[in-house]
N, C-alpha and C positions, 0 to 999 in steps of 0.2 A: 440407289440400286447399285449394286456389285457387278461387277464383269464377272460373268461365268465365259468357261473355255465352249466354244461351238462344239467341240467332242463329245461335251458333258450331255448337252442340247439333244446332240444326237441321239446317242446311247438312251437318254431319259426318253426319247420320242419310239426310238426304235421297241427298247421294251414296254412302253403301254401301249404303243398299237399290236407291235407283235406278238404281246399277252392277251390284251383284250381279244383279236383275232383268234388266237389258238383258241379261247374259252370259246365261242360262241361258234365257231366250226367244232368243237367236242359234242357242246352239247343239242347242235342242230346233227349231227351226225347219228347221236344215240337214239334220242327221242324219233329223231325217223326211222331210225332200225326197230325199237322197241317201243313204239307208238308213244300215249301219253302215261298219264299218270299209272304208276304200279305195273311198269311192263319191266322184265326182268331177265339175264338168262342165269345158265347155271351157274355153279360156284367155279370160278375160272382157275383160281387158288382153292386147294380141299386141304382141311389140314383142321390143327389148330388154329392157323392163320389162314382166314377165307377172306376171298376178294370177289363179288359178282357187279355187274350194272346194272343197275335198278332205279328205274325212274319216277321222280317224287317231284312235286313242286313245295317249296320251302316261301311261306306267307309270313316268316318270320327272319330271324337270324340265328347265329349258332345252334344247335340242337332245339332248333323252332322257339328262342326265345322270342316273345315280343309277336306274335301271332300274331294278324289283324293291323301291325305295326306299319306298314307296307309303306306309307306315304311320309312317315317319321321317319326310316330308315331309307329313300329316295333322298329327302330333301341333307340327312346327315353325311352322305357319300357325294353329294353336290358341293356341300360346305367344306368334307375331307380333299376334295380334290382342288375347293379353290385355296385351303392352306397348303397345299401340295406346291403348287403352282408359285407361292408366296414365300414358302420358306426355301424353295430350290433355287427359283429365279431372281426373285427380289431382296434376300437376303443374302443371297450367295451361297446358299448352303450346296449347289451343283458343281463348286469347285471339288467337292470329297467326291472320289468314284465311286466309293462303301455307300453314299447317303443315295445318292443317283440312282443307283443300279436298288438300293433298297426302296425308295420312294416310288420307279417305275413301277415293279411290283406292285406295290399297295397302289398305284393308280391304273394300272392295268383288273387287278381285281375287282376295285370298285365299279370299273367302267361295266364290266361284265355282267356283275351284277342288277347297278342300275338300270342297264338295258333290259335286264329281266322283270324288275319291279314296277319300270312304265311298260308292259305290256307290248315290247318292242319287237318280242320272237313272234306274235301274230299266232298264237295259239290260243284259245276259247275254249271255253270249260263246258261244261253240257248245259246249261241256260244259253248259249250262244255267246255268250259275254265276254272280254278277254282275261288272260288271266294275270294278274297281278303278282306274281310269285317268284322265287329265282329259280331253276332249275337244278336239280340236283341228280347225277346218276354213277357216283363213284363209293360203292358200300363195303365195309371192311366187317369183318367178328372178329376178334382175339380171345377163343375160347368159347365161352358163352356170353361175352361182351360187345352188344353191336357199337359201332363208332356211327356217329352222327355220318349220313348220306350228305356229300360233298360234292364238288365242283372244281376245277380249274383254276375260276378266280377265287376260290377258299384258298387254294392252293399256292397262287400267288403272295393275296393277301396274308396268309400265315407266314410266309418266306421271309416277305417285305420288312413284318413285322418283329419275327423273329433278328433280323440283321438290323432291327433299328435297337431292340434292347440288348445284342452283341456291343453293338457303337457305345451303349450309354452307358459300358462296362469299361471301356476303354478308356484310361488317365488322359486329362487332358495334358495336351504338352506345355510344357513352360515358357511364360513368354519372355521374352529377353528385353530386361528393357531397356531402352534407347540410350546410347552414349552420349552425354552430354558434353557438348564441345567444351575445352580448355581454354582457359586464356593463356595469353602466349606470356611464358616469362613464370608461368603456376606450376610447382615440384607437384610430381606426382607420389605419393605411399607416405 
């Protein structure tokens, strides 16, 4: 195990709660304003570029791939965040502020999510059951092009992620290797 800096610890602590929080006061916020599934207001942005809240439960992932997937996609965001936790802390990788601050993200979004997918928001679908879904209430059009209905931790998670394939653009640096001591009385060149 690697020494990582208490700062790192920090920072990595402060942005997945503070993520995670933000996400799930969003979309307890919205969903109580605009009740459950399909409540909507107007277009807040009119344009070409339209932005309304519109509320949907997402039983899938990205643009509802994976429908039905619910409990594959739980258990995949439990496994993401214990390699999170391994490659930060056990490895050392929370020496980098870049990997830190990228990793919270992506463990802040996860967290969000899966509290969505175990049915944690305490919302139930009309058999009275609960509902198994992520929440989704942030919709865009760019022209006649709806964008997939998103979230918070989409939000984070694409950030996180985004700043992880920034990283693995970036030269590694060279390492220097180690002077080997002289013996006393050996010319040097």
């Amino acid at each position: 195990m690697l020494r990582v800096p208490a700062s790192r610890t920090v920072l990595f602590f402060v942005l997945a709660i503070g993520g995670f929080a933000a996400d799930l006061y969003s979309k307890n916020a919205v969903f109580k304003s605009l009740g459950g599934e399909g409540g909507r207001t107007d277009w807040l942005i009119d344009g070409w570029l339209k932005f309304r809240l519109y509320t949907t439960f997402n039983h899938g992932a990205l643009w509802g791939v994976g429908q039905g997937m619910t409990w594959l996609f739980a258990a995949l965001s439990v496994a993401a965040i214990c390699g999170v936790f391994y490659w930060l802390f056990l490895s050392g990788a929370a020496r980098s502020w870049w990997l830190t601050v990228a990793l919270g993200f992506i463990t802040a979004g996860t967290l969000g999510n899966l509290w969505d997918r175990a049915g944690m928001h305490g919302m139930n679908g009309a058999d009275g059951n609960p509902i198994f879904a992520v929440r989704d209430f942030l919709h865009f059009r760019f022209g006649t092009f709806d964008w997939a209905v998103f979230n918070v931790a989409d939000m984070l998670l694409v950030t996180g992620a985004i700043m992880l394939g920034l990283q693995s653009l970036k030269p590694e640096p060279k390492k220097v290797e180690a002077e080997q001591p002289r013996a006393a009385g050996t010319l040097v060149g």
